[in-house]
C-alpha positions in Angstrom: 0.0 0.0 0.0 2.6 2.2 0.6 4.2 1.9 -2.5 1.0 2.4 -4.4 0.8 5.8 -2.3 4.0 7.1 -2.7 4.1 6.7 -7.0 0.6 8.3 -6.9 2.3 11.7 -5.3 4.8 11.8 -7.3 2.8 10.9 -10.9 0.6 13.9 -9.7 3.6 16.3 -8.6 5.6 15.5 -12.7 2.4 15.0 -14.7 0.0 18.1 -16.4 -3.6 18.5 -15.8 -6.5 17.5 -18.6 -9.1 20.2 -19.1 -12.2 20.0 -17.9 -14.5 22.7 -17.1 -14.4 26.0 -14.7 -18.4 26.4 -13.9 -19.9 23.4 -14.0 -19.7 21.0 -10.7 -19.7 17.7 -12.2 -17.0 16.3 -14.1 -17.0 13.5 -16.3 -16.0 11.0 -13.9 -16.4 11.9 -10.2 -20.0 12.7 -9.8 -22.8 11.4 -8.1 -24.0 9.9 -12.0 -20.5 8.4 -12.6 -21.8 5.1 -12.6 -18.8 3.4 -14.2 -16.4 5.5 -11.5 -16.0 2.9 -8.5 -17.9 4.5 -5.4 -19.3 7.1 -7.4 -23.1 6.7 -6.4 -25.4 7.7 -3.7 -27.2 4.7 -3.4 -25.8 1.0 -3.0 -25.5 -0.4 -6.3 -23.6 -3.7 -5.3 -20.7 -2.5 -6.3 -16.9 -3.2 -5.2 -15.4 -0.2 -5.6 -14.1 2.2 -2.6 -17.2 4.1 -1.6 -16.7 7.7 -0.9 -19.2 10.0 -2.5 -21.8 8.8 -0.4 -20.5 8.1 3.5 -22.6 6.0 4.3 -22.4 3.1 1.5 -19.5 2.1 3.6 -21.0 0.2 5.9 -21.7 -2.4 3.1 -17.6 -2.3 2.3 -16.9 -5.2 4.8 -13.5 -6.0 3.6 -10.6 -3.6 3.4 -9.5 -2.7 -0.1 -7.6 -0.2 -2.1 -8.5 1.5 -5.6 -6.1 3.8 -8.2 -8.2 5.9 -10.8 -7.0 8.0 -13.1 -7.9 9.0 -16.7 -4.6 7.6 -18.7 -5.4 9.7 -21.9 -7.6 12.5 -22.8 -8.3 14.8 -25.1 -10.0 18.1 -25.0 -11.0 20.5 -27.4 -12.5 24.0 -26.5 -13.3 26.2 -29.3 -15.2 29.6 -29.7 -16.0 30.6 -33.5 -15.1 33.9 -34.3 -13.9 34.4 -30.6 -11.8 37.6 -31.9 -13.6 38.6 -34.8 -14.8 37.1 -38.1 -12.7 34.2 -38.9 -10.1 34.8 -35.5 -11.7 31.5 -34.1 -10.1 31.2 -30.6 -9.3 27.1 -30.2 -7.5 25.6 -27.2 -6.8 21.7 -26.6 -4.8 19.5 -24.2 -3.9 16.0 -24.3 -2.6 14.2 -21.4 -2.0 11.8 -19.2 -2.7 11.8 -15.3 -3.8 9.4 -12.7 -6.6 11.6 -10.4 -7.5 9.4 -7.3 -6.4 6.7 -4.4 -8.7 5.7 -2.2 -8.7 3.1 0.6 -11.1 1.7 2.9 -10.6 -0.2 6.4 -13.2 -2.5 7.9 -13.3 -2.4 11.8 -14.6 -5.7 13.2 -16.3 -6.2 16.0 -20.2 -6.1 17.5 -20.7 -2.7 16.0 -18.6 -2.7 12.1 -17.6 0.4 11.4 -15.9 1.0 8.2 -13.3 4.3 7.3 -12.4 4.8 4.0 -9.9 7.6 2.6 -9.3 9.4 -0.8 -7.0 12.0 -2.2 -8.4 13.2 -5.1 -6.7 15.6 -8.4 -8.9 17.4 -10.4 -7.2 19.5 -13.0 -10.3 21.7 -13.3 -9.6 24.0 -16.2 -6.1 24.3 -18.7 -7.1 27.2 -21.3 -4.9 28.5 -23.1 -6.0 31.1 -26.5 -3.9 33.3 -28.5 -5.2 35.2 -31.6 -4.0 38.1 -34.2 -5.3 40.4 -36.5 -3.0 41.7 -39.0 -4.8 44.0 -41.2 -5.4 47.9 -43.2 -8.8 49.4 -42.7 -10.1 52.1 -42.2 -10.2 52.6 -37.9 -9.7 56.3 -37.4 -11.6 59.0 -37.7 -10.9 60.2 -41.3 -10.5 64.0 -40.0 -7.1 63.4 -39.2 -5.9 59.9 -40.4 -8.0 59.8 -43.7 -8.4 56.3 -45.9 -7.1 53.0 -44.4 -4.9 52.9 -41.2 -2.4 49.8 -40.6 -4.0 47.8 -38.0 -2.7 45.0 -35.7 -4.2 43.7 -33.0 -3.8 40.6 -30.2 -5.5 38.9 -27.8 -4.2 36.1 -25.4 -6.2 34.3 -22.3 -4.7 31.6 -20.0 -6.5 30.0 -17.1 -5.6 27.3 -15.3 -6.8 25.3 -11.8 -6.0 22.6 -10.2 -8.1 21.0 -7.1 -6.6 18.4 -4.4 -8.4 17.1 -1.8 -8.3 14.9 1.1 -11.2 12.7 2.1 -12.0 10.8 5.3 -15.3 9.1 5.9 -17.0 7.0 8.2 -20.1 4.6 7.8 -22.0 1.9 10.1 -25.3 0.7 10.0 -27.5 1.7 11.8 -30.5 -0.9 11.7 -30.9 -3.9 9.2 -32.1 -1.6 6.6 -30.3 2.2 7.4 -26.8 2.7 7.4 -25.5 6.0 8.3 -21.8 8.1 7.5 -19.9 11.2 8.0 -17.1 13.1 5.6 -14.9 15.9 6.0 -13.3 16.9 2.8 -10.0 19.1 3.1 -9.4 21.1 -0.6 -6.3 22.7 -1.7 -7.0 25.3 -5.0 -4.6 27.3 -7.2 -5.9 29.2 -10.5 -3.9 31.2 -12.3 -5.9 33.4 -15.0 -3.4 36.0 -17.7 -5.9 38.5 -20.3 -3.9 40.3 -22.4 -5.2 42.6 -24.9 -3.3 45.4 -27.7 -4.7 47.4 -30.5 -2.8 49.5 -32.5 -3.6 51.7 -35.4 -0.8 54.0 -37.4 -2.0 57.6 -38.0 -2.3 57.6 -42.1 -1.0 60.9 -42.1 2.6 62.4 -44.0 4.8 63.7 -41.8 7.7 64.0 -44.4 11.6 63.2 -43.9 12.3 61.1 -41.4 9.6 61.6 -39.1 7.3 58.8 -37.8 3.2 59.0 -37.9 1.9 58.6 -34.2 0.3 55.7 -33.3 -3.4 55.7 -31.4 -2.6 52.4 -28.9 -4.4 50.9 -26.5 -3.1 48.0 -24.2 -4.6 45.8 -21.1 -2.7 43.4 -19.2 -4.4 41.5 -16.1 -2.1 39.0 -14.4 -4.2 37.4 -10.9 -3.3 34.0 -8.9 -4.1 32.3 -5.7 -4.5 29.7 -3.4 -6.8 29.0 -1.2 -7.5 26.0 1.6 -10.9 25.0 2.6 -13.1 22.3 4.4 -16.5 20.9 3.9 -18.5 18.5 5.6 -21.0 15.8 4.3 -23.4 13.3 5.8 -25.0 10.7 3.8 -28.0 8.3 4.7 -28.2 5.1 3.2 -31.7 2.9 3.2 -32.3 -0.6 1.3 -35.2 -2.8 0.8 -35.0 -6.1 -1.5 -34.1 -4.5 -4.6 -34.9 -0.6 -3.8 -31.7 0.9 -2.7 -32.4 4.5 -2.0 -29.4 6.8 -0.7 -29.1 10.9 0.4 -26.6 13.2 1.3 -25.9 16.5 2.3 -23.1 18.7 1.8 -21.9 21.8 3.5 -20.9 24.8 2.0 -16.9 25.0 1.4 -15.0 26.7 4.8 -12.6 29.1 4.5 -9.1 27.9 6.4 -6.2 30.0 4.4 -5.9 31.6 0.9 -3.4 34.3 -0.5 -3.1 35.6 -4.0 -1.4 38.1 -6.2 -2.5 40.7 -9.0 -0.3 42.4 -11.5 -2.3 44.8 -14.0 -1.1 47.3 -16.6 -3.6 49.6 -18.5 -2.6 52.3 -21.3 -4.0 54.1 -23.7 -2.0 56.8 -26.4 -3.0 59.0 -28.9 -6.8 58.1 -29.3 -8.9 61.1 -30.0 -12.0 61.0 -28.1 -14.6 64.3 -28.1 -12.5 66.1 -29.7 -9.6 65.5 -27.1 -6.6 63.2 -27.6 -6.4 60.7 -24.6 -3.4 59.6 -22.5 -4.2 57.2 -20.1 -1.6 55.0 -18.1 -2.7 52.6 -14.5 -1.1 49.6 -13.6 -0.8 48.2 -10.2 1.1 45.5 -8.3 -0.2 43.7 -5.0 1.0 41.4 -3.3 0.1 38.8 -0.5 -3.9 39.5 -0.6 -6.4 38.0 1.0 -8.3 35.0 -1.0 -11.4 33.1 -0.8 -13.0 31.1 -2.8 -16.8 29.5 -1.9 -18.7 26.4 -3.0 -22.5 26.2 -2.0 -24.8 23.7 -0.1 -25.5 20.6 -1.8 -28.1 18.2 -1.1 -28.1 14.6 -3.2 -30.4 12.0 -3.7 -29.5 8.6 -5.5 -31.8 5.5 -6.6 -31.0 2.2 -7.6 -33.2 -0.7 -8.8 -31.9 -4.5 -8.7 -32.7 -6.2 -12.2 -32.3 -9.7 -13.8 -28.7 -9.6 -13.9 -28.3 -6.0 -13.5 -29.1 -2.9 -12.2 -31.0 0.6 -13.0 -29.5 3.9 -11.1 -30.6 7.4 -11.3 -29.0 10.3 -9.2 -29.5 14.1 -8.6 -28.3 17.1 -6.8 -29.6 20.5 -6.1 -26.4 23.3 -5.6 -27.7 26.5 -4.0 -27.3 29.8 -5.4 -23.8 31.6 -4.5 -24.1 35.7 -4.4 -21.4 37.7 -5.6 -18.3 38.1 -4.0 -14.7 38.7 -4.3 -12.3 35.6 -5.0 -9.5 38.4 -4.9 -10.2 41.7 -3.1 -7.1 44.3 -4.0 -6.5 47.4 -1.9 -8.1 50.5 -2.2 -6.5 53.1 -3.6 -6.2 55.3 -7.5 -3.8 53.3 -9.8 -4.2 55.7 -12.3 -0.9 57.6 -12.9 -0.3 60.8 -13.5 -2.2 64.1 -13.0 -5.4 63.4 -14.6 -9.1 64.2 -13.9 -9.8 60.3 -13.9 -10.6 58.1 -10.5 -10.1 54.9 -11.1 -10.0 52.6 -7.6 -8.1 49.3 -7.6 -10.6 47.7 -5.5 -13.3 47.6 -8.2 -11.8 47.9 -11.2 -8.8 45.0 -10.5 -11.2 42.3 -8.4 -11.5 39.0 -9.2 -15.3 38.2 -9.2 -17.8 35.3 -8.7 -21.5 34.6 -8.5 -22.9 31.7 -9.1 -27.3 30.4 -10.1 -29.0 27.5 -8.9 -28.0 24.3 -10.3 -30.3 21.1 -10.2 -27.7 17.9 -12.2 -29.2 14.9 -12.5 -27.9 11.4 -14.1 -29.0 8.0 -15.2 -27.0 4.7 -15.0 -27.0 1.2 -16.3 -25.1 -2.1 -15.3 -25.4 -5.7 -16.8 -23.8 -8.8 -15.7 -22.4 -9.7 -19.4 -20.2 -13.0 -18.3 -20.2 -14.4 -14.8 -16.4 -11.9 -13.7 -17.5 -9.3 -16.2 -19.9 -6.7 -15.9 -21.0 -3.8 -18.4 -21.8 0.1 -17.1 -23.8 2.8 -19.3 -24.3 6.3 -17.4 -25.3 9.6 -19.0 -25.7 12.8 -16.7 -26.0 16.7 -17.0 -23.3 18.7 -15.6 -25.8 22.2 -16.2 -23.4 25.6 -16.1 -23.3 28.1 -13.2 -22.1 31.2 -14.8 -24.3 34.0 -15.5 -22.7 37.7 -15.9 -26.5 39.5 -15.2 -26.0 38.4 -11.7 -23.2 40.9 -11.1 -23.6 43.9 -10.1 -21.8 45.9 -12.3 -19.2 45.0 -15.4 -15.8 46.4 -13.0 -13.1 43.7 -12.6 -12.7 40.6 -13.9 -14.7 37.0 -13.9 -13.3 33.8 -12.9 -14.7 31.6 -15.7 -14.2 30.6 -18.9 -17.1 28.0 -19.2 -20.2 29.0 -19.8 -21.9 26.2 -21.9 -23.8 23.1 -20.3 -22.1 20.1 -20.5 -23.4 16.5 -21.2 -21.7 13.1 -20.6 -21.7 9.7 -21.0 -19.9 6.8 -19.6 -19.1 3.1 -21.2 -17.0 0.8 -19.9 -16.9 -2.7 -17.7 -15.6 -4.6 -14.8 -13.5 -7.3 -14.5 -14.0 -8.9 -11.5 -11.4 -11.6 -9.3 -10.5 -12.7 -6.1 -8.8 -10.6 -4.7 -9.0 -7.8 -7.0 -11.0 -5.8 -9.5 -10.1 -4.3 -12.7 -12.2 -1.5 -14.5 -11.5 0.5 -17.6 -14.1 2.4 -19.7 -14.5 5.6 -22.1 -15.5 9.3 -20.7 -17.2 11.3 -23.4 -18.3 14.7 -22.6 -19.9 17.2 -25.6 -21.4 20.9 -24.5 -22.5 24.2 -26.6 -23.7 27.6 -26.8 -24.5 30.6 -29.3 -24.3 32.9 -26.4 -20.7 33.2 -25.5 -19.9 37.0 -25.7 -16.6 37.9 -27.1 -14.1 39.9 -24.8 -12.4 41.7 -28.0 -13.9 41.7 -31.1 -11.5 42.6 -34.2 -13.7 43.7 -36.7 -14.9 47.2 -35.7 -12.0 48.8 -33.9 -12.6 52.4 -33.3 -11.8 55.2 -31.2 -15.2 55.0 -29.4 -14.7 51.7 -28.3 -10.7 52.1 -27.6 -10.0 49.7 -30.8 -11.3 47.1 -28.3 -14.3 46.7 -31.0 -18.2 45.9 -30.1 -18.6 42.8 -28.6 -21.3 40.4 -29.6 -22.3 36.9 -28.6 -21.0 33.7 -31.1 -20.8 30.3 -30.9 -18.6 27.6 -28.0 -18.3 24.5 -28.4 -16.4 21.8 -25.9 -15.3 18.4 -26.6 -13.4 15.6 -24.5 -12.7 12.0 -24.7 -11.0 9.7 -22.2 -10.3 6.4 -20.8 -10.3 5.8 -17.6 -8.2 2.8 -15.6 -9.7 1.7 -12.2 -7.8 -0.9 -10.0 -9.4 -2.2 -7.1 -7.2 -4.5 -4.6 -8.7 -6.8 -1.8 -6.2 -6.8 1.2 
């Protein structure tokens, strides 16, 4: 066991994160509807995998046993036509290979069993990572003083990246012949690091004769903003089973705050755009350092079903996610960052925060398993995984949000189970598809002008996600 432990740390320390998504709460493979994902149900569904979504399915584990889960390869493609402009699509993908769970669980004989199980979890939430250039000559100034077709070039580059690790510890008994009870506290270590950098530039079509150089109306935005943050939730799950109705239900607290710091470094500038008649000048940037950070996950409350066929079984999970109100992942210092002498107040703490708010959510999941040979067993699942994002809920458009998803997500899980002695082996596909037409551009290339700071008018187009996996389960009975 040891052994087993100590390669898991260090595959997770040398390997990269996949992508998956940054405001939607269940993944493709650890969810309450992640049938094929040992111990990913609510309610018992006879299976032998480590139980720990649910607490109190462990009072049926009544041998100790160990489990590795990972998803060996996937692939992800996130793409968002005409994400710049027309024809600047903005595509990122990932491939890559990283194990993403160990889990154990110990029974404790004796006249009252009580089982403990424990898990460390990686989830490698979001890798994004867009670039895009437009390299062009239009007409973008005002033809009173740069007349006909300007030299245009303008860039856009987003990177966000988070990673999740957790520690689980859970404890189940039963209760009566047909309850059985349990208790989880989930420790959760989070790092995102999110870069938007933005430049338009347009030279003056003017002739200044000899050697002399035509000014050039620029505008430039650069938001760097990173943290950790340690929390702890709670969850206690309820576990009831009658002949072949197996219903389970569990509640989840809302995410604690333990530690968090974070960092900001932002650079804002503007040259030579004529605005009203006046030429504007504009320089802010700000560094801070060692700021306080939080981030929040809402109450949960799950409920699971499961249904004992011929040779098989029928599952179907939900969960509810309360609403989260706005609030500041990253709060900066107050202060004017503007520099300079200038008629402008600009405060950090608004215009540099790092911003969340999250809607109701309501997932819910069907599963499938058949006994195909007498060791071999088949699993189908398909769930939701419904987005939380919605930028009407803020307040106001000052600083920055934390997502990049904001499409609903759909997934679907094949795969089977190989079952032995003294072990168990499991391997199946993870396929996840989502879309939207309302994903709103944050630059938009095709109508830079100086009333929009060559930023352009932003409209909504057209996202699009797509992953595939496999995933490798090993189950060993000590």
């Amino acid at each position: 066991m040891s052994k087993i432990f100590i390669t898991f740390l260090c595959l997770v320390l040398f390997l990269q994160g996949v992508k998956a998504q940054d405001a939607n709460y269940w993944s493709s493979s650890y969810n309450p509807a992640g049938f094929l994902t040992p111990g990913a149900v609510i309610a018992f569904n006879r299976d032998s995998g480590v139980m720990f979504l649910n607490p109190a399915l462990l009072a049926y584990s009544d041998k100790s046993s160990a489990s590795i889960s990972g998803s060996i390869y996937q692939y992800g493609n996130i793409k968002i036509k005409n994400g710049a402009g027309t024809g600047l699509d903005l595509k990122s993908t990932t491939a890559s290979i990283i194990p993403q769970m160990i889990s154990a669980t110990i029974s404790l004989k004796g006249k009252h069993p009580f089982t403990v199980g424990y898990a460390l979890t990686h989830n490698p939430v979001m890798s994004y990572q867009v670039t895009q250039q437009r390299d062009a000559k239009f007409n973008v100034l005002n033809d009173s003083y740069s007349p006909g077709n300007e030299s245009f070039l303008g860039q856009f580059k987003r990177l966000n990246s988070i990673n999740e690790t957790s520690g689980i510890i859970s404890g189940g008994f039963k209760a009566s012949d047909h309850f059985a009870v349990g208790i989880s506290a989930e420790g959760q270590l989070r790092k995102q690091s999110f870069n938007s950098d933005f430049s338009s530039r347009a030279l003056y079509n003017v002739n200044t004769g000899g050697l002399s150089l035509p000014p050039i109306a620029n505008a430039e935005e650069s938001y760097l903003a990173s943290y950790f943050h340690a929390g702890i939730k709670f969850k206690a799950g309820l576990s009831y089973d009658a002949d072949r109705s197996h219903l389970g239900l569990t509640i989840s607290s809302p995410l604690l705050h333990l530690a968090g710091s974070a960092n900001i470094l932002s650079d804002n500038e503007l040259n030579n755009i004529r605005f009203a008649g006046d030429t504007l000048n504009f320089l802010a940037n700000s560094r801070q350092q060692k700021l306080k950070a939080t981030y929040k996950m809402p109450l949960s409350i799950g409920f699971g079903y499961a249904y004992d066929v011929k040779n098989g079984q029928i599952y179907f999970a939900a969960e509810y996610f309360n609403k989260v109100n706005e609030y500041n992942l990253i709060t900066p210092h107050d202060g004017n960052f503007v520099k300079g002498d200038v008629p402008v107040d600009l405060f950090a703490s608004s215009s540099l925060k790092f911003k969340d708010v999250r809607k109701s959510v309501f997932n819910f999941g069907i599963g499938a398993s058949y006994l195909l040979q007498p060791d071999v067993t088949g699993f189908l699942s398909l769930h939701t995984d419904f987005n939380y994002a919605d930028n009407g809920l803020y307040k106001d458009d000052d600083g920055y949000a934390a997502n990049t998803a904001y499409y609903n997500i759909y997934h679907c899980q094949i795969g089977a189970n190989i079952k032995k002695r003294k072990f168990n082996f499991r391997t199946g596909l993870l396929l996840s598809y989502g879309t939207t037409s309302k994903y709103m551009q944050y630059v938009n290339f095709d109508n830079p002008n100086e009333n929009n700071t060559l930023a352009g008018d932003p409209i909504n187009t057209r996202a699009s996600n797509f992953s595939v996996g496999l995933m490798l389960s090993y189950i060993h009975n000590l």
